[in-house]
BATI-685865 format. One record per residue (C-alpha): residue number from 1; x, y, z. Coordinates in nm, 4 decimals, always signed. Example, Ala and Ser with C-alpha at 12.3 -4.5 7.8 and 13.67 -1.06 7.14 Angstrom:
<recs>
<rec seq="1" east="+1.2300" north="-0.4500" up="+0.7800"/>
<rec seq="2" east="+1.3670" north="-0.1060" up="+0.7140"/>
</recs>
This chain:
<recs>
<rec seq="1" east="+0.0000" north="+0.0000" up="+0.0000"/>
<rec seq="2" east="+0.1471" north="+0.3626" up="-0.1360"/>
<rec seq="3" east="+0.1443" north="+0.6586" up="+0.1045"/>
<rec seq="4" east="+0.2009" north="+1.0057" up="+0.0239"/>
<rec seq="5" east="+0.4051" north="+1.1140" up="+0.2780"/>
<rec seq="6" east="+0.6526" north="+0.8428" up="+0.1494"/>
<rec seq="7" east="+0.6184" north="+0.9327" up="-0.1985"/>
<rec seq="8" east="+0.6834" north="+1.2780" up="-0.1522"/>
<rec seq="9" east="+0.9953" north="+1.1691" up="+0.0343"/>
<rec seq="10" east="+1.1040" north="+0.9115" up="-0.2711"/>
<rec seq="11" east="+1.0224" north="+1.2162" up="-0.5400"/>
<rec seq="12" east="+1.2418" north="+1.4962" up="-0.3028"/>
<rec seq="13" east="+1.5110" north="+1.2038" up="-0.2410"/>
<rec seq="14" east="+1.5303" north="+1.1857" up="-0.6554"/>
<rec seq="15" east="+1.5147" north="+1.5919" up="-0.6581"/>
<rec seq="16" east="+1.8004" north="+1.5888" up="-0.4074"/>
<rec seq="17" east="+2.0392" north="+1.3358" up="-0.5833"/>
<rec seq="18" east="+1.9778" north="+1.4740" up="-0.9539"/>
<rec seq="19" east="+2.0885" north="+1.8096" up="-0.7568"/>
<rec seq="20" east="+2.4179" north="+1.6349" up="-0.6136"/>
<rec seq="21" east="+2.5100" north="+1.4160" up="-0.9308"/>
<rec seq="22" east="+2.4726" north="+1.8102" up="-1.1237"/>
<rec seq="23" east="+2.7139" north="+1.9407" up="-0.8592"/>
<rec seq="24" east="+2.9684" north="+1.6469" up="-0.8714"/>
<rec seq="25" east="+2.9954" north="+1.6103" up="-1.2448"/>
<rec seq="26" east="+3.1314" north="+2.0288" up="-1.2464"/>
<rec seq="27" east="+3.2842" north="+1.9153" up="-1.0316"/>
<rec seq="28" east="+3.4651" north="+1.6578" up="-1.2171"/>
<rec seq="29" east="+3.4915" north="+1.8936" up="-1.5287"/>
<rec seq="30" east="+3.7530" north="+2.1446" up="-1.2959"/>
<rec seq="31" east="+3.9265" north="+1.8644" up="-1.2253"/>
<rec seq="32" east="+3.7719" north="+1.6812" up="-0.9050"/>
<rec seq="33" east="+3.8060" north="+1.3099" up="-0.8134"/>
<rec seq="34" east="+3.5821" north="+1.0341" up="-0.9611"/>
<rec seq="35" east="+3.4675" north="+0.9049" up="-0.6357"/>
<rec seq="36" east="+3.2275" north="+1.2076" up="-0.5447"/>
<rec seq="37" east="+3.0718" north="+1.1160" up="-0.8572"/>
<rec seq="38" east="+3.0361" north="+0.7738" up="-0.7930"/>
<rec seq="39" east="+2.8784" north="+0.8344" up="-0.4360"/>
<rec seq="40" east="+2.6056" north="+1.0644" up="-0.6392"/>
<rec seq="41" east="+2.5481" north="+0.8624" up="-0.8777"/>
<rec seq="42" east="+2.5017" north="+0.5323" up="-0.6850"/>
<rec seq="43" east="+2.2977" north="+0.7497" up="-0.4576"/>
<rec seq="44" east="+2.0630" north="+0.8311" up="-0.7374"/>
<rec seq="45" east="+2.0326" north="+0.4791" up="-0.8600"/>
<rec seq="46" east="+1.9247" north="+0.3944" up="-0.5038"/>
<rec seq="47" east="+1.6729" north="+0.7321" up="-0.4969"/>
<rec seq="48" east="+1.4943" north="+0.5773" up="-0.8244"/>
<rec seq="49" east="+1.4554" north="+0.2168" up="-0.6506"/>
<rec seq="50" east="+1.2961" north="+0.3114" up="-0.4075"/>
<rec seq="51" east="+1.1005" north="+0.4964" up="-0.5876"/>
<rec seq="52" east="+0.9778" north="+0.2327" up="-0.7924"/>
<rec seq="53" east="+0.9121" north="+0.0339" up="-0.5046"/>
<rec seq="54" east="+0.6611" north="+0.2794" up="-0.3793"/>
<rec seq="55" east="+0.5354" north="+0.2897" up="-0.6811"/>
<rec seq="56" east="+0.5125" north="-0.1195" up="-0.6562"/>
<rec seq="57" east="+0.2548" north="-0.0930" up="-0.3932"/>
<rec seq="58" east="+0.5495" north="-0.1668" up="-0.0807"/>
<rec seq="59" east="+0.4103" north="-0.2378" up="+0.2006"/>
<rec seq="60" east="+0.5735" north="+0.0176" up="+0.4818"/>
<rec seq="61" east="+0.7812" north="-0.2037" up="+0.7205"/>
<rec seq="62" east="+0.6787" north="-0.0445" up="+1.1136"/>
<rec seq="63" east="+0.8647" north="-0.2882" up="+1.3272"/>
</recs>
């Protein structure tokens, strides 16, 4: 079963780690480190599963 409140959360958690994968690839163009980018990225590909598992109908775990 879906709730808002935790869809809103998956959507600003995507919103959030588009915003951070932006920041780390200029940050790569200057001349930064690969492994900021990495970190955002895999943090984005986690942001988009759980979103889809909302999505799914996933039943919210309370224990």
């Amino acid at each position: 079963m879906m709730f808002w409140t935790d869809l809103d959360a998956a959507y600003d958690e995507v919103h959030n780690a588009r915003a951070a994968v932006e920041k780390a690839e200029v940050n790569y163009s200057r001349g930064g480190g690969t492994v900021a980018l990495n970190v955002a990225n895999k943090r984005l590909a986690d942001a988009y599963a759980d979103l889809r598992a909302i999505n799914g109908g996933r039943v919210r775990d309370l224990r």
